[in-house]
DOVEXZA-380427 format. One line per 10 residues: number of its first residue (from 1); for each residue y, z negated, x negated of C-alpha. Coordinates in steps of 0.001 Angstrom, whole numbers, padded with zeros to 6 digits, m for minus. Layout:
% residues N
NUM> Y:Z:X; ...
//
This chain:
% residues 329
1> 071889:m019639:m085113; 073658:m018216:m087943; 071579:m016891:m090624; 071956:m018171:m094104; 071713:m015231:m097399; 071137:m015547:m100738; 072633:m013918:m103886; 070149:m012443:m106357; 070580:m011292:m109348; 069733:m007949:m110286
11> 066790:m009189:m112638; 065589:m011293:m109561; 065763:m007896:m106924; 064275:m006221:m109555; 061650:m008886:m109719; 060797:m008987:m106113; 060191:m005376:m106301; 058328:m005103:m108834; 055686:m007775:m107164; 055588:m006341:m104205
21> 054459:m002834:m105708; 051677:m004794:m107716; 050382:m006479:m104626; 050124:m003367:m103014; 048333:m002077:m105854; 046058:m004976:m106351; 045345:m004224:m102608; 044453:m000656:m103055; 042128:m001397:m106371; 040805:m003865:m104129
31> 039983:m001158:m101067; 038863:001112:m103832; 035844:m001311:m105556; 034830:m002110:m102251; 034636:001682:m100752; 031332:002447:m099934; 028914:004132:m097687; 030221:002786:m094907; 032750:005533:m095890; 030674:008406:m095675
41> 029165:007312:m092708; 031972:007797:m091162; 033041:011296:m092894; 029385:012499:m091689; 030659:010915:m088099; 033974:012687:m087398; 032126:016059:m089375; 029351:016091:m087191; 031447:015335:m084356; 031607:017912:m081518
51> 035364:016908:m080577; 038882:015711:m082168; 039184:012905:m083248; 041820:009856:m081634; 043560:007518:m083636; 044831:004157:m081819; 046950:001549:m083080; 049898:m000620:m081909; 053315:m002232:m083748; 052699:m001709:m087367
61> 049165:m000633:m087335; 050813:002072:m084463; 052605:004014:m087024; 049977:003817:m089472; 047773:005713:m086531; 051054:008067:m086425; 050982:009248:m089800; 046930:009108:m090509; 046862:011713:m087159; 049970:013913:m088811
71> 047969:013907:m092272; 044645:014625:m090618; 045914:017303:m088737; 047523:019134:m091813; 044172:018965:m093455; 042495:020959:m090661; 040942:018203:m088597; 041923:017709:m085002; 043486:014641:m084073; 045408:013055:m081669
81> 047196:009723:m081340; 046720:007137:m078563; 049148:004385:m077853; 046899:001685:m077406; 048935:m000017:m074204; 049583:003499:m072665; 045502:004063:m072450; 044670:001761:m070118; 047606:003083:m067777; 046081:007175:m067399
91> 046399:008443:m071413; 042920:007499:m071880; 042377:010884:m069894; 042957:012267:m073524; 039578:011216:m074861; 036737:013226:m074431; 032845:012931:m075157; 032434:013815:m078269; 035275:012654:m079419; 035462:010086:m082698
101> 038131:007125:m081987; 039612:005144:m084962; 040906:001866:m083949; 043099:000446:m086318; 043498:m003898:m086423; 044481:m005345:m088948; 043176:m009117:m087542; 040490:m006760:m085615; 041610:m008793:m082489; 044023:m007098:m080936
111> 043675:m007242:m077176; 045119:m004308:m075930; 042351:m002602:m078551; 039737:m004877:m077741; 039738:m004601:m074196; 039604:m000701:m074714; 036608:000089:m076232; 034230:m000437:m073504; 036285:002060:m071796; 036348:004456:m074520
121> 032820:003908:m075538; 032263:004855:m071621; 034183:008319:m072036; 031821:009313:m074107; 033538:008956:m077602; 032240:007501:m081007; 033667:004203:m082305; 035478:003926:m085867; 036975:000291:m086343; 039526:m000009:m089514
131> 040077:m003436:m089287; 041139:m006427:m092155; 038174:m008886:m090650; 034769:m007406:m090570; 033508:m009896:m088021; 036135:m009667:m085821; 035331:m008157:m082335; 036280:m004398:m082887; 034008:m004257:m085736; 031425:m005333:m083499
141> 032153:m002654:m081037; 031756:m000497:m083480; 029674:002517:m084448; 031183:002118:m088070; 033647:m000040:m089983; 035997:000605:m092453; 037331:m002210:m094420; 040771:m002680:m094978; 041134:m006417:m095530; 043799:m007446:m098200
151> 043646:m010944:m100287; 047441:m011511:m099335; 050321:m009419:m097646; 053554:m008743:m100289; 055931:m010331:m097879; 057139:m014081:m099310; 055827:m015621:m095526; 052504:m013510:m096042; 052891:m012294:m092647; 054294:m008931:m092501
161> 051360:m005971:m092605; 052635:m004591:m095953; 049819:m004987:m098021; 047663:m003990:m095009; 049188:m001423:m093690; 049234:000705:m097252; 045315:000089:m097123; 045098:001194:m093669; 047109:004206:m094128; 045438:005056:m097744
171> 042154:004867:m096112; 042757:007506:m093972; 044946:009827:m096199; 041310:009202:m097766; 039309:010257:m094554; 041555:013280:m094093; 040836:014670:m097799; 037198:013892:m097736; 036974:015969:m094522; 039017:018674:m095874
181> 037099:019039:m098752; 033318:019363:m096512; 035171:022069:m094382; 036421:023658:m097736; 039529:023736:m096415; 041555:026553:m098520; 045151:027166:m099174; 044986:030075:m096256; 044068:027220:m093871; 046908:025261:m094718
191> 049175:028156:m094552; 047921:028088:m090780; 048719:024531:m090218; 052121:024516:m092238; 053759:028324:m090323; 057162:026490:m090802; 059356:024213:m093201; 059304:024610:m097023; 055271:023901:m097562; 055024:027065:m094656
201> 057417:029154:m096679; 056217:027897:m099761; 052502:029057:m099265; 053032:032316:m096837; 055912:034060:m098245; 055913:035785:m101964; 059170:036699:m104048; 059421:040330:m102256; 060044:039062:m099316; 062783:036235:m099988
211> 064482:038565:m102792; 067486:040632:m103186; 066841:043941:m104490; 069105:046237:m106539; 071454:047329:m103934; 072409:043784:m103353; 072941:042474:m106916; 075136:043001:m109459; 073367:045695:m111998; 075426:046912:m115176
221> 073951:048698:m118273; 074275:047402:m121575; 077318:049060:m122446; 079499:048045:m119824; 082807:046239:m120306; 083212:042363:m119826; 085720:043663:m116829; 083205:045859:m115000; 080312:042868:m115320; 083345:040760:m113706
231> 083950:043003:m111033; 080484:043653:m110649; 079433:039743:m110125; 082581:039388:m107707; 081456:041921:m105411; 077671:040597:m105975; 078303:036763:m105751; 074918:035618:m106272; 075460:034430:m109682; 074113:036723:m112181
241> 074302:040610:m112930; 070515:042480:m114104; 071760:044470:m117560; 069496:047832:m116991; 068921:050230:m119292; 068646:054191:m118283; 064283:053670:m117576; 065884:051392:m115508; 064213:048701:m117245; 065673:044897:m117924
251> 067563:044672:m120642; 069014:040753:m120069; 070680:039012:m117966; 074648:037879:m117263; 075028:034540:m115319; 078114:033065:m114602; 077302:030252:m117195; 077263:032996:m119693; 080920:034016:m118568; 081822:031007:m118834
261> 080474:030468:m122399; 082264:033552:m123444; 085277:032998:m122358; 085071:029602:m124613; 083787:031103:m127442; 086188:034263:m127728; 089999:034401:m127652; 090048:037785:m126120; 086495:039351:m124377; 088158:042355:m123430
271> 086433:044039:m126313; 083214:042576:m126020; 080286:044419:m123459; 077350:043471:m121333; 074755:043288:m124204; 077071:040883:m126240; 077040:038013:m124101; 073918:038955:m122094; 070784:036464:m122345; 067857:038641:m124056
281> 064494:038106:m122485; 065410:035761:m119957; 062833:034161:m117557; 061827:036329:m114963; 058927:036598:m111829; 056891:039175:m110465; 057543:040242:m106933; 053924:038978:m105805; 054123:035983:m106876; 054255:033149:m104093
291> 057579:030945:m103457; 055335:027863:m104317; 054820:029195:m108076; 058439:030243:m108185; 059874:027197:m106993; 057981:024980:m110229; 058946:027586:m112249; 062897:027166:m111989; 062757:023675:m111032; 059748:021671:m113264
301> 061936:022255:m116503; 064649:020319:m118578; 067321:022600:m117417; 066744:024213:m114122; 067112:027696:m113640; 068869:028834:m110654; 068375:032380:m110695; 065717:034719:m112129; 065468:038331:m112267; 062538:039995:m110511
311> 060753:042362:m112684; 058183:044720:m111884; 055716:046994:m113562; 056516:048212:m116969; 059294:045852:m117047; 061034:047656:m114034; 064135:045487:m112831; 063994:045066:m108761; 066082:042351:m108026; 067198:038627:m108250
321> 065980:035443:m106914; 068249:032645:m106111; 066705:029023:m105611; 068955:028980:m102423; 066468:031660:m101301; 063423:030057:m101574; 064639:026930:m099604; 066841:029013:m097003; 065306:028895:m093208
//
């Protein structure tokens, strides 16, 4: 059967989306006036809890497990996901006692789930059930219940688990923080959990160790010729030369967008030297200080910067730092 479309207008797609975002928001002011102890009951649960904790879902409400287990796991709590279907066929062996085991329905009914929990219950694990119908029969096999109900989904059928499943997931994301925050869970901890990818780099590694230092940059002094800060910057591509001073302190700095600027403003720079087309007190970073500050402070700005020189103590020039550097693997 062939399918029929429609053309919108772009008013009209911009319409839809625009409703769809306030559902989803109505839904999540919803889930937030309702929150309540039922919410640290189960914070106290998976705290108190002598194992990990195993999150089981399936379709939709599977991926919403998949990234609530990813999200606790970066906040320092243990978890695990469990295909719900897979379980019953040997992957139940995961679950220990001890264990905490949030089951996440959005009708609360789902049969693979329901006809689970006995079993689970009889390994020895603690029962969370995040469902969208508190008397449904999860919530009854329950130890505690999270509500994620939502008045309607943002789909035009009402059937689709959009609303829902941004409740579901926003409860956990929810979970994972509170849990964090009991365990004071500290920027060292993440560093643990995060050892790769930017957020690794970005909280492990400082300036010093991403950096070039002087023998790898372009360095001129102030009174250099516009030909030796060319040749300098061509044999040092990394887009900028330090100007240093005899103390070996920094004077300014030359970046190829300053070049370029010259060479618009003045018919011949042959006569013109480093300190005339230099910038004078340009941004710069310590060597301690961590990628993550360095990164906001050359991107969170009306112009980027894309290069900054690294000064040390007493205003002692030691390098350059490229934003290429700070993403580079």
């Amino acid at each position: 059967m062939k399918k029929t479309t429609t053309n919108l207008s772009k008013g009209s797609m911009l319409a839809i989306g625009r409703t769809v975002l306030a559902t989803e928001t109505q839904a999540l002011q919803a889930a937030t006036a309702r929150l309540d102890e039922n919410f640290s009951r189960v914070v106290d649960l998976i705290r108190r809890a002598r194992g990990k904790v195993v999150v089981v879902g399936l379709g939709k409400s599977g991926h919403v497990a998949h990234a609530i287990t990813a999200t606790l796991c970066s906040l320092g709590t243990p978890a695990v996901y469990l295909h719900a279907s897979e379980a019953s066929h040997g992957d139940i062996g995961v679950v220990g006692r001890g264990d905490v085991v949030i089951l996440i329905s959005k009708s609360g009914a789902t049969p693979e789930l329901v006809r689970l929990a006995p079993a689970l219950r009889g390994a020895g694990a603690k029962l969370v059930a995040l469902v969208g119908n508190l008397r449904s029969p999860l919530a009854g096999e329950a130890d505690a219940v999270l509500d994620a109900s939502v008045a309607k989904e943002a789909d035009p059928l009402g059937l689709a688990p959009t609303s829902s499943a941004i409740v579901a997931l926003a409860l956990g994301h929810a979970l994972a923080v509170a849990l964090a925050q009991t365990r004071k869970f500290s920027l060292e901890d993440f560093a643990r959990t995060h050892p790769s990818g930017q957020l690794g780099r970005n909280v492990t590694l400082r300036v010093a160790d991403v950096m070039h230092g002087l023998g790898e940059i372009a360095v001129v002094a102030p009174g250099d010729s516009m030909r030796d800060v060319v040749v300098a910057m061509t044999r040092r591509p990394l887009g900028a030369a330090c100007v240093v001073n005899k103390k070996g302190g920094l004077d300014g700095l030359v970046t190829d967008g300053d070049l370029r600027r010259a060479l618009q403003k003045f018919e011949d720079i042959r006569p013109l030297k480093a300190a005339d087309v230099m910038t004078i007190n340009p941004v710069q970073i310590s060597p301690e200080t961590m990628l993550g500050d360095a990164l906001r402070l050359m991107e969170e700005r009306p112009s980027q910067i894309s290069v900054l020189p690294v000064v040390g103590a007493r205003g002692r020039c030691l390098g350059l730092l490229r934003l290429h550097d700070i993403y580079q693997h």
